[in-house]
Backbone as JSON, one array per atom type, in Angstrom:
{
  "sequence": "XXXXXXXXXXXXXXXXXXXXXXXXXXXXXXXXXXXXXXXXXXXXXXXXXXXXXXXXXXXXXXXXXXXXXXXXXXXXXXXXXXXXXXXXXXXXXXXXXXXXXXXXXXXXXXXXXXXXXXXXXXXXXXXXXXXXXXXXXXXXXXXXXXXXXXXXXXXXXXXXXXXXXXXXXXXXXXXXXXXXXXXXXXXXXXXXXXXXXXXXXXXXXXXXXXXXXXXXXXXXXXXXXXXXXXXXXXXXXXXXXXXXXXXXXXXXXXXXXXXXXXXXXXX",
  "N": [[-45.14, 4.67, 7.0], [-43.86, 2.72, 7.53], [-43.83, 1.25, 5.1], [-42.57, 2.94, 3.38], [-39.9, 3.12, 4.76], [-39.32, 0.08, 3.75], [-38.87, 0.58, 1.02], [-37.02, 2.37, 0.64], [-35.0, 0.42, 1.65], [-34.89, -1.24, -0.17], [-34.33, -0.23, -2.35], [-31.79, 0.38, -1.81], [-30.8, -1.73, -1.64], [-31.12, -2.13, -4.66], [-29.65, -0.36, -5.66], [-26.98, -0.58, -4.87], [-26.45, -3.72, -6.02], [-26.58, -2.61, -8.49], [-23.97, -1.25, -8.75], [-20.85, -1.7, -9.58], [-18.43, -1.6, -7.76], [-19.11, -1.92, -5.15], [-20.75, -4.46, -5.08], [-18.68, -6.17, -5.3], [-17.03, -5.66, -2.97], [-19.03, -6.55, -1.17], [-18.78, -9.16, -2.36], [-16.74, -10.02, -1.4], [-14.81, -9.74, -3.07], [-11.61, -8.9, -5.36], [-11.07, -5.55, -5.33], [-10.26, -2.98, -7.61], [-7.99, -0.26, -7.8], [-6.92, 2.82, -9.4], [-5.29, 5.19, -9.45], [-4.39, 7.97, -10.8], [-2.08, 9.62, -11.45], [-0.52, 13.13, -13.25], [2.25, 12.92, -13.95], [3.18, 10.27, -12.31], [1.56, 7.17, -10.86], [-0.61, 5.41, -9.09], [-1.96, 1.98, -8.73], [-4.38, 0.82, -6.03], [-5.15, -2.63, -4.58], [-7.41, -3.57, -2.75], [-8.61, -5.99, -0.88], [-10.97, -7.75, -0.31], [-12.04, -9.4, 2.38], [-9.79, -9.89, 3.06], [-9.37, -7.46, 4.27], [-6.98, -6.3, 3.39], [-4.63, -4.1, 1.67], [-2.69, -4.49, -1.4], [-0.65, -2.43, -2.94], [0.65, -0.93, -5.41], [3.21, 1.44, -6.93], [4.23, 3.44, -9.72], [6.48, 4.85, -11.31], [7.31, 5.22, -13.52], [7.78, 7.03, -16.99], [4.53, 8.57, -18.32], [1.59, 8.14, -20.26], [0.09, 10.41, -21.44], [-1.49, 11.66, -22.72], [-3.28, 9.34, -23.26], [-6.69, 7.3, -22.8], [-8.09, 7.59, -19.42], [-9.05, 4.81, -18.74], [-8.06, 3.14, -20.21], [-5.25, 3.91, -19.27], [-5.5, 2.95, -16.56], [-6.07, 0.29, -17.16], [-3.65, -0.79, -18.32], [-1.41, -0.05, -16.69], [-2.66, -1.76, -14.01], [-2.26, -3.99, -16.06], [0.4, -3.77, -15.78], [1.3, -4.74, -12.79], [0.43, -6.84, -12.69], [-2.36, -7.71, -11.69], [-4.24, -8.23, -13.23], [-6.2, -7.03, -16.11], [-8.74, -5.82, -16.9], [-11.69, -4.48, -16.08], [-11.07, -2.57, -14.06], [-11.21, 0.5, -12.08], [-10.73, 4.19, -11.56], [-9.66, 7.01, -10.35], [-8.46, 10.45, -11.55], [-5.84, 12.6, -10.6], [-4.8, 15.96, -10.15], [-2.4, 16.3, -9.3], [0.83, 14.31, -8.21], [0.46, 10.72, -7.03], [0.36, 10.28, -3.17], [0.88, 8.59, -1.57], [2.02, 8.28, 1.33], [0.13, 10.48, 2.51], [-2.56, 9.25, 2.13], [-2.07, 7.33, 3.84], [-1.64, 8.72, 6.19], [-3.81, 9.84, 6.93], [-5.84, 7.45, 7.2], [-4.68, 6.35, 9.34], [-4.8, 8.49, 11.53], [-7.29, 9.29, 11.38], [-9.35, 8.37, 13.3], [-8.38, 10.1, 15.9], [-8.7, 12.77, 15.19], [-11.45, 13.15, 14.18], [-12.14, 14.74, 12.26], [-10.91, 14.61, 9.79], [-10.79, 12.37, 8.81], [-13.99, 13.78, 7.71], [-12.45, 15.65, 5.66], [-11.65, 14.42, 4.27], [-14.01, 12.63, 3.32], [-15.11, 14.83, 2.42], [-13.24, 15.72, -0.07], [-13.9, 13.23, -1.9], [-16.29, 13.26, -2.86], [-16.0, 15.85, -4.32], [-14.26, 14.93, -6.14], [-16.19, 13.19, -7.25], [-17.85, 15.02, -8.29], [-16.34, 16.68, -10.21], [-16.11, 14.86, -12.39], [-13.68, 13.32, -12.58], [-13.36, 10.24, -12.47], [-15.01, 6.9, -12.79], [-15.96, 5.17, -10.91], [-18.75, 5.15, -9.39], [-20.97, 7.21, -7.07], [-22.38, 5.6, -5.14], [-20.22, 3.58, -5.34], [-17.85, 5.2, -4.55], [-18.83, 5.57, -2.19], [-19.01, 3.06, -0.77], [-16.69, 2.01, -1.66], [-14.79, 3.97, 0.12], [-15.56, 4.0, 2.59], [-14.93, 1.34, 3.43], [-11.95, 1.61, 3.31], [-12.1, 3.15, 5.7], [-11.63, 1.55, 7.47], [-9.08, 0.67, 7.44], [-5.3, 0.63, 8.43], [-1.95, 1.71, 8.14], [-0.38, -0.59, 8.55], [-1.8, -2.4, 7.22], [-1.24, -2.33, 4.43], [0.51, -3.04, 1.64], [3.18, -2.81, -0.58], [5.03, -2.09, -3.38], [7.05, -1.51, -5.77], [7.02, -0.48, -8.72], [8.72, -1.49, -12.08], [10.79, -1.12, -15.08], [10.82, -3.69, -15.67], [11.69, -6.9, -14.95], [14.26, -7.06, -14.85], [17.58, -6.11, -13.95], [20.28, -4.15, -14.98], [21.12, -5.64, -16.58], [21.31, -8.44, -15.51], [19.25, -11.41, -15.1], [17.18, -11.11, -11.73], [17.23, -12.99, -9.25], [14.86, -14.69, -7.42], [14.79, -16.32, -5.67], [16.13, -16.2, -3.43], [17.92, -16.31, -0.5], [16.42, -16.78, 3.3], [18.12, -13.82, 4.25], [18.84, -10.95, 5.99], [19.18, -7.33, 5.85], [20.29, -4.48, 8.19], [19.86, -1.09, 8.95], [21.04, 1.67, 10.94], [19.05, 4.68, 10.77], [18.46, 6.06, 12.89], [20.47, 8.03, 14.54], [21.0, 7.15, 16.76], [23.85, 5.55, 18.27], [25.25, 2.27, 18.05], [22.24, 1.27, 17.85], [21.58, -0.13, 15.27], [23.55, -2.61, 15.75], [22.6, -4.18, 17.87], [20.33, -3.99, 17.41], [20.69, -6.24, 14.84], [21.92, -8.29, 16.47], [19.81, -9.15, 18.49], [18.27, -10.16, 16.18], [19.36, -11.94, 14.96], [19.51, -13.76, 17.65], [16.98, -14.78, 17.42], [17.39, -16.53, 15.04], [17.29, -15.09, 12.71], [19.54, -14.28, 9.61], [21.37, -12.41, 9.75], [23.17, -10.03, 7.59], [24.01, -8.05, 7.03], [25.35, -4.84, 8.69], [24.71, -1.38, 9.31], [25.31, 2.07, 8.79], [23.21, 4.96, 7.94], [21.7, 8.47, 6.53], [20.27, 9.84, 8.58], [16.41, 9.4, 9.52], [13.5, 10.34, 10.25], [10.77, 8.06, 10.22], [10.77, 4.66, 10.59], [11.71, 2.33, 8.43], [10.62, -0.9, 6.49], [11.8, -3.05, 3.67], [11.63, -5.21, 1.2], [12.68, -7.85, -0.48], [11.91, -8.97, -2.99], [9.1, -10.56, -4.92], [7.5, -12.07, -3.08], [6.38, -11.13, 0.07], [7.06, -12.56, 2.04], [9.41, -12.86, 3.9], [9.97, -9.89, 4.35], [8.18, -9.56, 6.2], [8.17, -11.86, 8.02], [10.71, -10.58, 9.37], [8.98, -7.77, 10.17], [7.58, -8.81, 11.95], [9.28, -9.95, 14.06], [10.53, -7.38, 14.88], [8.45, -6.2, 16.0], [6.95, -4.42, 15.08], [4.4, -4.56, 13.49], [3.24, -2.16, 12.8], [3.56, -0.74, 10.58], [3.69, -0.36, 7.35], [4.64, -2.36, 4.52], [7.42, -1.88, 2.05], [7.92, -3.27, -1.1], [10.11, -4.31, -3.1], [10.76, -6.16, -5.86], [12.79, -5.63, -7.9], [15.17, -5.08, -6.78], [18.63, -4.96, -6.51], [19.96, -7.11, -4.4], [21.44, -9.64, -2.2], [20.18, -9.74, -0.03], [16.9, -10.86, 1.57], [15.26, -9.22, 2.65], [15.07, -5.58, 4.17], [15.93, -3.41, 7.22], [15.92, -0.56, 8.21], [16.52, 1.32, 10.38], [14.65, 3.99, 12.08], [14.42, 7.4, 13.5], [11.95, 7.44, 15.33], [12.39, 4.62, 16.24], [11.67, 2.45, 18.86], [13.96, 1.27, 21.19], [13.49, -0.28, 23.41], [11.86, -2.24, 22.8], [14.01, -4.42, 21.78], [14.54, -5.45, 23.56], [12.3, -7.27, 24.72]],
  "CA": [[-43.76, 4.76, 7.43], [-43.33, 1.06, 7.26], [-43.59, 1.06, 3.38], [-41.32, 3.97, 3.08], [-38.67, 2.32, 4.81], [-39.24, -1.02, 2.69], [-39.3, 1.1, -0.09], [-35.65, 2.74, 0.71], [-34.21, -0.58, 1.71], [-35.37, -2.35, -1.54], [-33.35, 1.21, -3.22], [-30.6, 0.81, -1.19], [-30.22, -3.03, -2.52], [-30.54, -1.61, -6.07], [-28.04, 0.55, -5.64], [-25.83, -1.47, -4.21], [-26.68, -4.48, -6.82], [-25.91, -2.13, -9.82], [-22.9, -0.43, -8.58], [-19.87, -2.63, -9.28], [-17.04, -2.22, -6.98], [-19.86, -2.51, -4.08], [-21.35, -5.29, -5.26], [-17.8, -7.06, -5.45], [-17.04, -5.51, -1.81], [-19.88, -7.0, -0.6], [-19.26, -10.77, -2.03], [-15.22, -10.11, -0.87], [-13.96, -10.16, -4.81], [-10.93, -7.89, -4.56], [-11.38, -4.3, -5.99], [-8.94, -2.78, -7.98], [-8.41, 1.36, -8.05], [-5.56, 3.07, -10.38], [-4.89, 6.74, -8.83], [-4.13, 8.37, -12.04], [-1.24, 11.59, -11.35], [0.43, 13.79, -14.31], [3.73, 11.9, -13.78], [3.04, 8.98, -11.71], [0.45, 6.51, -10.79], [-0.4, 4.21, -8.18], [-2.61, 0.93, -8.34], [-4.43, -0.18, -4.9], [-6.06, -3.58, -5.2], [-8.39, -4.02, -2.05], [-9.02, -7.29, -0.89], [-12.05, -7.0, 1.42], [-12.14, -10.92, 2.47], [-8.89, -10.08, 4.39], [-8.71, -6.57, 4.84], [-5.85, -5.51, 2.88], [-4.43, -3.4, 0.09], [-1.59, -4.54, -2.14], [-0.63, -1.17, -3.35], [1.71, -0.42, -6.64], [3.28, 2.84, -7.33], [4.71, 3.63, -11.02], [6.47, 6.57, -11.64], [7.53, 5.14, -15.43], [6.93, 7.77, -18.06], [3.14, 8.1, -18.03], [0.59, 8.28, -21.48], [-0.7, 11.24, -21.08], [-2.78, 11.67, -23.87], [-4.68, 8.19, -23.26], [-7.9, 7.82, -22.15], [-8.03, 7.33, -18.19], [-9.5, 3.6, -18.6], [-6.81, 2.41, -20.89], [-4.1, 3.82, -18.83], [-5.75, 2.05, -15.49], [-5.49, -1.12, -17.16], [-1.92, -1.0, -18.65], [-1.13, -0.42, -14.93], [-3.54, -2.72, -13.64], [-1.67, -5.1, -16.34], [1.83, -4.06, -15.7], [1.28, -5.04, -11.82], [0.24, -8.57, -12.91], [-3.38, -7.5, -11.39], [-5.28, -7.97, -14.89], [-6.27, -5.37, -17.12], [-9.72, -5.5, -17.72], [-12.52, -4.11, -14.82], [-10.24, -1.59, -12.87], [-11.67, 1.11, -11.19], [-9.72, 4.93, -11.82], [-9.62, 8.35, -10.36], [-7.97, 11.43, -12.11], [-5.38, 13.3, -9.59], [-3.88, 16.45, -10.55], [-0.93, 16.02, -8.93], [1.48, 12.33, -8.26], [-0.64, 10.42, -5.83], [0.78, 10.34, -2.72], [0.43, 7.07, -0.47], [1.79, 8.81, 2.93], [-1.1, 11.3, 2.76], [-3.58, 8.34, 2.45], [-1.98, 6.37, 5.26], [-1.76, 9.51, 7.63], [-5.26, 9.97, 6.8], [-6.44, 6.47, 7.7], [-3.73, 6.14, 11.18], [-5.37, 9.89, 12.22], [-8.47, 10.2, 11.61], [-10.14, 7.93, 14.99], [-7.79, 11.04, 16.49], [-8.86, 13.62, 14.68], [-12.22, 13.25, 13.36], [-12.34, 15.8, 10.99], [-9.43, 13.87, 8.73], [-12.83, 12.02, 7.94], [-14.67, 14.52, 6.67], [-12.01, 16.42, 4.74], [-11.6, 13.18, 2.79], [-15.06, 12.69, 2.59], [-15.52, 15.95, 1.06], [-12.21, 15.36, -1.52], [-13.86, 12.09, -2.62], [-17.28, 14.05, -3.1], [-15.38, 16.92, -5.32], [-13.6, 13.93, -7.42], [-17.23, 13.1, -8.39], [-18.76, 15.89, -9.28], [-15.38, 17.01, -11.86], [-15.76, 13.38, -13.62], [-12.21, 12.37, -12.92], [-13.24, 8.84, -11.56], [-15.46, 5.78, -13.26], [-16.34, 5.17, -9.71], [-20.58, 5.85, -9.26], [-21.35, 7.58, -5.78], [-22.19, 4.96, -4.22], [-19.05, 3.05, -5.0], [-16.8, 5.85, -3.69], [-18.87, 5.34, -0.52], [-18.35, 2.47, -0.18], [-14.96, 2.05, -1.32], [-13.97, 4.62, 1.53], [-16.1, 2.87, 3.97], [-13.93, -0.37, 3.65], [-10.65, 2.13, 3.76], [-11.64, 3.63, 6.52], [-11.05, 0.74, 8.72], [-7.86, 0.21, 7.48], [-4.31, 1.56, 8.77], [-0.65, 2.07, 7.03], [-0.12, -1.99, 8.39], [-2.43, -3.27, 5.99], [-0.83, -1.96, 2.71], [2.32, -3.64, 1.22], [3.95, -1.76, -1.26], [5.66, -2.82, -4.63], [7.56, 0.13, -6.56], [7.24, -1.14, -10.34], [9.79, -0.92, -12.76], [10.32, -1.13, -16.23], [10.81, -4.94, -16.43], [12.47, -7.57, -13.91], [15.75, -7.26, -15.16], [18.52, -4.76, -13.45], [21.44, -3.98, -15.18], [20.81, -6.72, -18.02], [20.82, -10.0, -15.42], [18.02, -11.7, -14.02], [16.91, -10.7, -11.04], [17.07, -14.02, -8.35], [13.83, -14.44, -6.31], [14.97, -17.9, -4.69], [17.08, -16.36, -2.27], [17.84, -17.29, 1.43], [15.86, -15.52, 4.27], [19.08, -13.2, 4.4], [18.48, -9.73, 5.97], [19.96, -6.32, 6.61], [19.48, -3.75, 9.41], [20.66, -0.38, 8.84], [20.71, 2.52, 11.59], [19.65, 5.85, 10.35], [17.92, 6.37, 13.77], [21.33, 8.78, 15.35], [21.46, 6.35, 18.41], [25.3, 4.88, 18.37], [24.76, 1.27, 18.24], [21.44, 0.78, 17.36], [21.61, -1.67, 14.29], [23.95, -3.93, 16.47], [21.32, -4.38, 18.8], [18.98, -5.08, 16.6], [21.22, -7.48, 14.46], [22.4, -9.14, 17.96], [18.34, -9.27, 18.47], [17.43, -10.93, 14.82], [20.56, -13.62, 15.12], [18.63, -14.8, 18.65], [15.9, -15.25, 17.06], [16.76, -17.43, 13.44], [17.44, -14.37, 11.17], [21.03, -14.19, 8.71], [21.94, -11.05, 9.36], [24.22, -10.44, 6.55], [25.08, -6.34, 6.95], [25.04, -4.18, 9.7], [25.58, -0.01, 9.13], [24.87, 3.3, 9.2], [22.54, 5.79, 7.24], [21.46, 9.64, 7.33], [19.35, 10.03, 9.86], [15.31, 10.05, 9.22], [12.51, 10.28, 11.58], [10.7, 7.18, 10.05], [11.15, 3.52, 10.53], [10.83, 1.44, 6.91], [10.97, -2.35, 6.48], [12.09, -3.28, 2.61], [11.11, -6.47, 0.92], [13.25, -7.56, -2.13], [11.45, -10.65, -3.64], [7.62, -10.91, -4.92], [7.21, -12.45, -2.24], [6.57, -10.13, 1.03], [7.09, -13.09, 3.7], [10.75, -12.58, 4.73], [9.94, -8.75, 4.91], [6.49, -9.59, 7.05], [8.63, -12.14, 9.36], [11.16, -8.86, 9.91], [8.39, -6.59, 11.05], [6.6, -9.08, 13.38], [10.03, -9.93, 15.21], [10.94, -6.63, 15.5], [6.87, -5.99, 16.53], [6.67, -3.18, 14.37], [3.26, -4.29, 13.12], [2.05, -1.36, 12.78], [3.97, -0.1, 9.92], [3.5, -1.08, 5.42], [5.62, -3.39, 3.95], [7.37, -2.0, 0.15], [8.42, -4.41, -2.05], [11.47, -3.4, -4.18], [11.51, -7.55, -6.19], [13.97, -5.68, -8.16], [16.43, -4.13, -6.03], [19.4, -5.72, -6.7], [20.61, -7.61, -3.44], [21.55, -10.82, -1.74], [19.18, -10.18, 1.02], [15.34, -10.96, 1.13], [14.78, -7.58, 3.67], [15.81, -4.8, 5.01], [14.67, -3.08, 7.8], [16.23, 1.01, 8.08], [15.81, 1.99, 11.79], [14.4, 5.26, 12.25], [14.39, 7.96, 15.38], [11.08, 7.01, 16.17], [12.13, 3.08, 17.07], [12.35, 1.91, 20.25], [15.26, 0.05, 21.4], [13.14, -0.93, 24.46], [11.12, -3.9, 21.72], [14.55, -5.33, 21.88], [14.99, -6.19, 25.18], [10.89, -7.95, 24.71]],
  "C": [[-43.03, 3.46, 7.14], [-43.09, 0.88, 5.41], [-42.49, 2.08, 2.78], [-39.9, 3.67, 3.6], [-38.6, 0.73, 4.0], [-38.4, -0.57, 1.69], [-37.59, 1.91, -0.58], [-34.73, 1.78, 1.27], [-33.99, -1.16, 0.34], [-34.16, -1.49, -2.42], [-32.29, 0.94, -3.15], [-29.86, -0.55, -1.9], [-30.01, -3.07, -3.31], [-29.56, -1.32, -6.45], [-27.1, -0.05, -5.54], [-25.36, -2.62, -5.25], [-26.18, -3.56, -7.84], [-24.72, -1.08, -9.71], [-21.85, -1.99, -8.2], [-18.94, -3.23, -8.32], [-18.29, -2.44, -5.32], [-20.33, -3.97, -4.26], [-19.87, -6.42, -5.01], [-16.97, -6.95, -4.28], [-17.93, -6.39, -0.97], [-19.71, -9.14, -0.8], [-17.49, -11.39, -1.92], [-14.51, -10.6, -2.44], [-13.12, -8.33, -4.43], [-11.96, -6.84, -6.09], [-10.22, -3.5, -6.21], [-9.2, -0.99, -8.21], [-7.21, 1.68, -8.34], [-6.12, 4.66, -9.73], [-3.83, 7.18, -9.61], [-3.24, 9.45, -11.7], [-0.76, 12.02, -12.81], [1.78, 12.97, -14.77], [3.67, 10.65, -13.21], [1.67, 8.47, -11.25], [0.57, 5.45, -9.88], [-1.52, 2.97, -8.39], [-3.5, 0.25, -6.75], [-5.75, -1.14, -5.22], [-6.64, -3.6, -3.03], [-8.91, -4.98, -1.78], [-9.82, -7.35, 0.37], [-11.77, -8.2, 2.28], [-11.17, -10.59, 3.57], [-8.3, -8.8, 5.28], [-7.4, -5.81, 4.67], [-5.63, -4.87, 1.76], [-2.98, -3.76, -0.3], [-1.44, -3.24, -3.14], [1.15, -0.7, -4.64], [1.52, 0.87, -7.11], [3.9, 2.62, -8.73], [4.88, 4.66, -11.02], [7.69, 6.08, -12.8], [7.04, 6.63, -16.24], [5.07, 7.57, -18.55], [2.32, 8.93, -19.94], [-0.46, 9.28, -21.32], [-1.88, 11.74, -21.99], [-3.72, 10.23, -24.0], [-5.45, 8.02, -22.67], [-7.69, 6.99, -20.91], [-8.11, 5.82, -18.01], [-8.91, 2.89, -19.2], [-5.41, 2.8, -19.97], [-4.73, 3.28, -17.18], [-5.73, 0.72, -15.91], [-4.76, -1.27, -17.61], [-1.63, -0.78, -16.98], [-1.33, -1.28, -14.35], [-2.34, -4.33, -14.16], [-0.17, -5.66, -16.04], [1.9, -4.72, -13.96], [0.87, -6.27, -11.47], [-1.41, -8.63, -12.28], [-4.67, -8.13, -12.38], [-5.9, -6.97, -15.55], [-7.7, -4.89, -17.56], [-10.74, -5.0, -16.04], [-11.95, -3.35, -13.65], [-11.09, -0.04, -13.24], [-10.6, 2.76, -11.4], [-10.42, 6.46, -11.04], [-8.25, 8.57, -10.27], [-7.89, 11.81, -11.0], [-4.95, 14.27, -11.01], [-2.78, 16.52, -10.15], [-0.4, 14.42, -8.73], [0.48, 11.69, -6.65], [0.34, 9.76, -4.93], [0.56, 9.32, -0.98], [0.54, 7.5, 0.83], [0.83, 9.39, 3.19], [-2.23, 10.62, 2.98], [-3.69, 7.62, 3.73], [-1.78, 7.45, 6.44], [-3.15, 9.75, 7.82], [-6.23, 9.08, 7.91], [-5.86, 5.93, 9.14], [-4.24, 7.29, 11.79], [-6.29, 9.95, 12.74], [-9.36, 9.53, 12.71], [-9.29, 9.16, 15.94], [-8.58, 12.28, 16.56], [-9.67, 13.82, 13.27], [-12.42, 13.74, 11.54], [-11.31, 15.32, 9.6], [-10.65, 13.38, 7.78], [-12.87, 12.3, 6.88], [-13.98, 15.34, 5.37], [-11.86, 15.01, 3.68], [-12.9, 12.74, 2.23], [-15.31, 13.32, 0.88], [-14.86, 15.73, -0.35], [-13.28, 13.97, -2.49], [-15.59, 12.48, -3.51], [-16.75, 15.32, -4.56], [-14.88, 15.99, -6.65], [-14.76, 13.21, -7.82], [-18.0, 13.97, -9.07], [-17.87, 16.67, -10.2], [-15.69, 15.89, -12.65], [-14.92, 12.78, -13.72], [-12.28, 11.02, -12.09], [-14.71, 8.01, -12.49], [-16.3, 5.18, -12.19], [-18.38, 5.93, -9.66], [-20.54, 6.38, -7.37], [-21.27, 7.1, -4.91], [-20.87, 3.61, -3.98], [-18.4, 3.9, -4.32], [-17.27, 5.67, -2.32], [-18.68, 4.44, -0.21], [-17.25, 2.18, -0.6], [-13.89, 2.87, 0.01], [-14.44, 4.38, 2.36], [-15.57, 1.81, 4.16], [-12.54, 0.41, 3.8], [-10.14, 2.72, 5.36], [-11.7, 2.79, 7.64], [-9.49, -0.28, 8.42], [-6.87, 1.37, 7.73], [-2.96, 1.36, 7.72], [-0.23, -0.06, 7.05], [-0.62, -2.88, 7.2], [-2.11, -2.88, 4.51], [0.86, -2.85, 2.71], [2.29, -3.43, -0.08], [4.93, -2.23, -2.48], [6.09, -1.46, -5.5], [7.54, -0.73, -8.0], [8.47, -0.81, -10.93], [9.37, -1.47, -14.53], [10.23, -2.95, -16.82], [11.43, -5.79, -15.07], [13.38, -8.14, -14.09], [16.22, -6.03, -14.43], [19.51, -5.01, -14.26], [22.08, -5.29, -16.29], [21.27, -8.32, -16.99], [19.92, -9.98, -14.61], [18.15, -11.63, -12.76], [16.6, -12.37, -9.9], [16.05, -13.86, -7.46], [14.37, -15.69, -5.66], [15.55, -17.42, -3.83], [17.1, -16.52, -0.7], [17.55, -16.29, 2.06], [17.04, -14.62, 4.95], [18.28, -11.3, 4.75], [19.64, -8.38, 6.12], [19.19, -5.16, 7.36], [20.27, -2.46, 9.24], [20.06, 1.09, 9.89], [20.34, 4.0, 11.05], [18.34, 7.15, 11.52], [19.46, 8.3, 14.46], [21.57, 8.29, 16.23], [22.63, 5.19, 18.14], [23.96, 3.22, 18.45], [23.73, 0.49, 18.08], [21.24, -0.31, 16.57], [22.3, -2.94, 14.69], [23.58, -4.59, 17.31], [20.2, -4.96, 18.41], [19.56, -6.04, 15.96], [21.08, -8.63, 15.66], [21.04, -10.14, 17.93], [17.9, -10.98, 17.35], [17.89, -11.91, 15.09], [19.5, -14.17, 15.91], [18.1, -15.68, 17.71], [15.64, -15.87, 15.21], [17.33, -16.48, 12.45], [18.82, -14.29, 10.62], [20.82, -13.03, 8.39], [23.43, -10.4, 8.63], [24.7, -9.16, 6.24], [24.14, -5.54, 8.15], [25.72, -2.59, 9.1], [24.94, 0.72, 9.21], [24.35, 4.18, 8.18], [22.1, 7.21, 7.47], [20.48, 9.79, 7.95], [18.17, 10.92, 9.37], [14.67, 9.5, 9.89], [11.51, 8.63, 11.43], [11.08, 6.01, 9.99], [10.67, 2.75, 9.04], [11.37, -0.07, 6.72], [10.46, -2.3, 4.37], [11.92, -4.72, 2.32], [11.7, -6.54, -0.86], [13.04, -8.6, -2.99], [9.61, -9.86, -4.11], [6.76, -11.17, -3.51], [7.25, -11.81, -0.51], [6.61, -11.06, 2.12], [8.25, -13.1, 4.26], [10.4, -10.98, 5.43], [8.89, -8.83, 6.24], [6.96, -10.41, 8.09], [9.58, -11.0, 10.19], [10.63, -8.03, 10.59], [7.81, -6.91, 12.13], [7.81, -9.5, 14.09], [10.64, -8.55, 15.88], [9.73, -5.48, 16.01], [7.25, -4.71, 16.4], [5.24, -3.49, 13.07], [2.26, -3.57, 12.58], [2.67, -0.25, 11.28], [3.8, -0.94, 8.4], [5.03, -1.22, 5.68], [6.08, -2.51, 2.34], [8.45, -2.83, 0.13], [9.0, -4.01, -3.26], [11.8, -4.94, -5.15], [12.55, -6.4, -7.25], [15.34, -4.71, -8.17], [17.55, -5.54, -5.97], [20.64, -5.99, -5.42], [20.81, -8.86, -2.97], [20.74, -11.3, -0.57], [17.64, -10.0, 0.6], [14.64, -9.52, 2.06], [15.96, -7.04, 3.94], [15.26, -3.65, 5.56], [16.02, -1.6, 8.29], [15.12, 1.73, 9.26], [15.4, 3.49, 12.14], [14.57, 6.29, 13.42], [12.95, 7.47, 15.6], [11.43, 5.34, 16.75], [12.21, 3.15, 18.12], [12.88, 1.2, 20.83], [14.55, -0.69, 22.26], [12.59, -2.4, 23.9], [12.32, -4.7, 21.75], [14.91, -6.31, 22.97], [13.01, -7.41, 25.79], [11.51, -9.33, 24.64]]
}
C-alpha cells in the first residue's frame, strides 16, 4: 500500500513536471489562456503569485482560417502579453466573461455551477479545441476557482491607440465621472458630494438609462485611478474594464447601477 501510494505521488509529480501551465502555476509564472470565439476573442493572463487575471477582450475582425496557436499569439501579442507560449481553447460561440464571473461568484452557493464547468472543461478536451493537457485544465480551473469577478480587470482592445487620428493622453489628472443609471433621483450627486470629501475631481455629474448593474470604467493603461474609485466607493467586489482608449479627460468612471447602495455613502 505504502509503495503504491509512493508510486502515485512520484506520477502525480511527473505529471505535474511535464504539463506546462501547471508547472508555471506552481512556481507563480503567470499563465496566459486566449478563449478563441467565431467573431471575438478574449485573452486571460493568470497571475497565480497574486491571484489575479488581467483579462482582454477583442472583438476586431478575427482570422478565421488560421491555425488556433497563431491566432492565440497575435492576441497574446496585440495585448502587449508576448506572443510566444500562450495557452488556447476553441469556443463555438464569442466568449463571454459574465458567464465566467457568475460562475466563479455562484458556485460556493450553488455547488453544482462547479461541476457543470467541470464537465464543459472535460468536453473541451476530449473535441481537441484546447492545447491545454488534462491535467493543465485541472489545474488551471483549480486556481480559477478561488477567484471572484473582483480579481479580473478588463481592457477592451482596439485597433491601435489612436481615436479619431490624435494620440490618445495617458498622463492625465486623477479626474473622474459618476453617472446615475441606477432610477434613484439624486443618486450621482451623492456620490459626487461623497468622492469631493474624500480627494476625488469630480469633473461630470448625470444621468443614464437605467441598468441593474454597477460598472467602474478605467481610461488609462493604468487601472489605479479606476481601483482608487472602487475602494472609496467599497465596491470591491466588482472587475475593473479598462477602455485606455476611450476618448476622455477623466481617468474613471464609475455608472451607478440599481443594485448600489446609497447607504456606503453615508460609511
Amino acid at each position: 500500500m505504502l509503495a503504491a501510494g509512493l508510486a502515485f505521488a512520484l506520477a502525480a509529480a511527473a505529471w505535474q513536471y511535464l504539463s506546462p501551465a501547471s508547472r508555471a502555476i506552481m512556481s507563480g509564472r503567470d499563465v496566459r489562456l486566449a478563449l478563441l470565439g467565431p467573431d471575438s476573442s478574449a485573452l486571460l493572463v493568470y497571475h497565480p503569485f497574486s491571484g489575479a487575471v488581467s483579462a482582454f477582450t477583442d472583438r476586431r475582425r478575427q482570422r478565421r482560417k488560421a491555425k488556433p496557436a497563431d491566432r492565440a499569439a497575435e492576441l497574446a501579442g496585440t495585448a502587449g502579453a508576448g506572443g510566444g507560449g500562450v495557452f488556447y481553447v476553441e469556443l463555438s460561440t464569442a466568449p463571454d466573461l459574465n458567464v465566467l464571473w457568475n460562475a466563479l461568484n455562484g458556485w460556493r452557493r450553488d455547488p453544482r455551477l462547479l461541476f457543470s464547468a467541470a464537465a464543459w472543461t472535460r468536453r473541451i478536451k476530449a473535441s481537441g479545441r484546447t492545447n491545454l493537457s488534462s491535467f493543465d485544465l485541472f489545474s488551471v480551473f483549480s486556481g480559477f476557482s478561488g477567484l471572484d469577478s473582483s480579481d479580473f480587470i478588463l481592457t477592451d482592445l482596439r485597433r491601435g491607440t489612436e481615436q479619431d487620428g490624435e494620440a490618445v493622453d495617458d498622463s492625465r489628472l486623477p479626474m473622474v465621472e459618476v453617472l446615475n443609471a441606477s432610477g434613484k433621483d439624486g443618486l450621482a450627486g451623492l456620490a459626487a458630494k461623497d468622492l469631493r470629501e474624500k480627494g476625488f475631481d469630480v469633473i461630470s455629474v448625470g444621468n443614464r438609462a437605467k441598468q441593474k448593474r454597477t460598472e467602474i470604467f478605467g481610461f488609462s493603461e493604468d487601472a489605479a485611478a479606476a481601483l482608487a474609485l472602487r475602494a472609496a466607493l467599497g465596491l470591491d467586489e466588482l472587475e475593473i474594464r479598462l477602455r485606455p482608449t476611450h476618448n476622455s479627460v477623466a481617468a474613471a468612471e464609475v455608472m451607478l447601477g440599481e443594485d448600489f447602495d446609497a447607504d456606503r455613502l453615508k460609511k
